[in-house]
C-alpha positions as CSV (number, residue, x, y, z in Angstrom):
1,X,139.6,90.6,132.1
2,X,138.9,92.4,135.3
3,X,139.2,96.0,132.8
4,X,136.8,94.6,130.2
5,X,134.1,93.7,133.6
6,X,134.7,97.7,134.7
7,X,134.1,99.0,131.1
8,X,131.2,96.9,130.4
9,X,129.7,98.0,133.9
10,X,130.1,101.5,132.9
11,X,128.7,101.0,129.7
12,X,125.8,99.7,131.3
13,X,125.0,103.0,133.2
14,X,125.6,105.7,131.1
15,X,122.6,103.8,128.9
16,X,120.7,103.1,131.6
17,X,121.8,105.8,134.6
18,X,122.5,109.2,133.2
19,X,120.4,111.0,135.0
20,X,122.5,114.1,137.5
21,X,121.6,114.3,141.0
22,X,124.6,117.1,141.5
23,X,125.7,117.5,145.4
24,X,129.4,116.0,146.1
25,X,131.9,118.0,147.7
26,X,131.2,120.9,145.7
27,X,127.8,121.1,147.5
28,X,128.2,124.9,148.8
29,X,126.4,124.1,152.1
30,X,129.6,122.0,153.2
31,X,131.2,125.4,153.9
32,X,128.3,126.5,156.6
33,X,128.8,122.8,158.1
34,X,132.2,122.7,158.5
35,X,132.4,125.9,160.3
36,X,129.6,124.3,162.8
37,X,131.5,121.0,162.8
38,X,134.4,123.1,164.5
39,X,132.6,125.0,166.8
40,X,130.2,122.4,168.1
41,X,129.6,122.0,171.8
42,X,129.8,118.3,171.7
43,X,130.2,115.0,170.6
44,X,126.6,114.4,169.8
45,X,126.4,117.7,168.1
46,X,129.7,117.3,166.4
47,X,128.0,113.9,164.8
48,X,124.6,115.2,163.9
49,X,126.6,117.6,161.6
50,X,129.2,115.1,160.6
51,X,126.5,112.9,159.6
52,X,125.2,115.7,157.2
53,X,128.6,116.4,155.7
54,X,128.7,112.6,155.0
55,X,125.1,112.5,153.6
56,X,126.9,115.2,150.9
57,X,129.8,113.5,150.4
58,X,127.9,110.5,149.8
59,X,125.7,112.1,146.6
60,X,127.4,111.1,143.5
61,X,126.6,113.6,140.4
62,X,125.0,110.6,138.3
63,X,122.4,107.7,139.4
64,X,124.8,104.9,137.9
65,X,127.4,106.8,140.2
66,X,125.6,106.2,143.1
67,X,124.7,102.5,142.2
68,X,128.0,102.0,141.8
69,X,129.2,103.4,145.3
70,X,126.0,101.8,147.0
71,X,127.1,98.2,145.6
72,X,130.7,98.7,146.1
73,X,129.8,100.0,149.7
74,X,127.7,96.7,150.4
75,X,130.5,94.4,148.3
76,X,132.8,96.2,150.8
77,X,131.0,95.4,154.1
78,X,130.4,91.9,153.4
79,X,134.1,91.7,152.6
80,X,133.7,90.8,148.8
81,X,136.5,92.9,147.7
82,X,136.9,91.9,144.5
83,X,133.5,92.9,144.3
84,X,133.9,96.5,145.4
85,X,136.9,97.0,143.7
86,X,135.2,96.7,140.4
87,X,132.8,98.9,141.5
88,X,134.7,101.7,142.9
89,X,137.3,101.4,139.6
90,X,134.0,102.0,137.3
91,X,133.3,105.0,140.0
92,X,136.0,107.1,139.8
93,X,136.4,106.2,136.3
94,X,132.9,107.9,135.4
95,X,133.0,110.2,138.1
96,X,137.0,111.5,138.6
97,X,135.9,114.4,139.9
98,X,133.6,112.7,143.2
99,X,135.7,112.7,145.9
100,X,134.5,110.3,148.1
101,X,134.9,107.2,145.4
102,X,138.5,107.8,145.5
103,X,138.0,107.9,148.9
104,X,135.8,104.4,149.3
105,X,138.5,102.7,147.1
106,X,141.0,104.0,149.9
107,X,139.3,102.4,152.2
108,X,139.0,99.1,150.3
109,X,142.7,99.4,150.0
110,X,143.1,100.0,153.1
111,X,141.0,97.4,153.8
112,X,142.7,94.8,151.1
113,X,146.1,95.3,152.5
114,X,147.1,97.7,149.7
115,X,148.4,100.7,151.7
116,X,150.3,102.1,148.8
117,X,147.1,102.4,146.3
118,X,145.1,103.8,149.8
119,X,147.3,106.6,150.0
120,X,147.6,107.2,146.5
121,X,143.4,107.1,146.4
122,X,143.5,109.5,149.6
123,X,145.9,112.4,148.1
124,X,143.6,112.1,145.1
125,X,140.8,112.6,147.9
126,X,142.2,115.1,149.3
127,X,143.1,116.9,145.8
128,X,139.1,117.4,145.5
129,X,138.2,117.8,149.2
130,X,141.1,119.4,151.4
131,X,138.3,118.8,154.6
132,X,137.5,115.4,154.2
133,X,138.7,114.4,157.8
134,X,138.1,110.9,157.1
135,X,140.7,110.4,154.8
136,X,143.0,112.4,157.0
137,X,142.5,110.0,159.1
138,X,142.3,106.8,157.4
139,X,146.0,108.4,155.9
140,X,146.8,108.8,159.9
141,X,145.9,105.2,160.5
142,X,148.0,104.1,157.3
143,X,151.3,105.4,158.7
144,X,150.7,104.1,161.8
145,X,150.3,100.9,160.7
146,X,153.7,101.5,158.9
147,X,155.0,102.6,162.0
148,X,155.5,106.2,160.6
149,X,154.8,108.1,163.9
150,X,155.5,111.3,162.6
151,X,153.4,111.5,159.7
152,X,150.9,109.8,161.1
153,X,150.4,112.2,164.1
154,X,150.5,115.3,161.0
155,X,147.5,113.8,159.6
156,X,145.7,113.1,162.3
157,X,146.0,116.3,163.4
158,X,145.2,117.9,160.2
159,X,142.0,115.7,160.7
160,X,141.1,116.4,164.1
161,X,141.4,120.9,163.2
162,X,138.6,120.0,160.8
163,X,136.9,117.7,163.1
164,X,137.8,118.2,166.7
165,X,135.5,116.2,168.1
166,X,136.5,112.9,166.3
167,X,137.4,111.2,170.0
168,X,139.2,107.4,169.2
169,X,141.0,109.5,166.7
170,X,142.0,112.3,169.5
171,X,142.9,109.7,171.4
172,X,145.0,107.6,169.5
173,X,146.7,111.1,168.2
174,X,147.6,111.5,172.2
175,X,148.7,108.1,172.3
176,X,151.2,108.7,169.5
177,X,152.2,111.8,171.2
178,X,153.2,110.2,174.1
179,X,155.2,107.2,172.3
180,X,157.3,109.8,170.5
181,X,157.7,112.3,173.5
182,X,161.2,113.5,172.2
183,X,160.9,113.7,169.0
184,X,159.6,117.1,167.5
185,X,156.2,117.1,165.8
């Protein structure tokens, strides 16, 4: 049942929707903004440009794309789940190649409980955007929960060389440091 809703909400936008707006990660300002996320001289800097990079992310390459990810975002934040799952399926069905629906069904995983599918969703993430230090470190917040020290410090370093400036996730990276302190990272 839940298939046939996702296939008839697709349908519904490629009559209605199909109209390109073309950014995503393959928007070649990212490049110029990622070298100025790294070098910036501080946290409010480091967000104004991190903000940008999001506003990119955030551009799906169709208008039913991005009615999808704007409803699933808002399902998602009123914690309707089933809600955004539907949406973000139809998403990355339509749009495989947009990076940040696999990564706001990662979240939703995350979210749901479902810390298999979340990684699974992030690695696909991170497939079509190696940068996207956000699901770094929602993958780096995933094996902590598991209590999967190692692993979870890797990607939350991995994370923080892209981003440096991301601070709770600097500190939690210490944190985990510390609790390990013997074991090699």
């Amino acid at each position: 049942m839940k298939n046939m809703h996702v296939r008839a909400v697709i349908a519904l936008l490629f009559m209605t929707l199909a109209v390109p707006a073309m950014a995503d990660q393959t928007d070649p300002q990212l490049d110029v903004l990622f070298e100025k996320l790294k070098t910036a001289p501080d946290y409010e800097a480091a967000q104004e440009i991190e903000r940008y990079i999001w506003r990119i992310w955030s551009t799906t390459n169709t208008v039913g794309g991005g009615v999808l990810l704007r409803q699933g975002v808002e399902y998602m934040n009123n914690g309707e789940h089933d809600k955004a799952l539907v949406n973000f399926d139809a998403l990355v069905e339509i749009e495989p190649e947009f990076a940040e629906g696999w990564n706001k069904r990662a979240t939703l995983h995350y979210l749901m409980g479902n810390f298999n599918s979340s990684v699974a969703d992030i690695q696909k993430t991170l497939t079509l955007e190696e940068r996207h230090f956000g699901a770094l470190s929602g993958l780096g917040l995933i094996y902590d929960a598991l209590d999967q020290k190692e692993a979870a410090v890797k990607a939350l370093r991995a994370a923080l060389e892209i981003n440096p400036k991301m601070e709770a996730i600097r500190r939690r990276t210490d944190e985990l440091i510390e609790e390990t302190e013997g074991i090699p990272l």
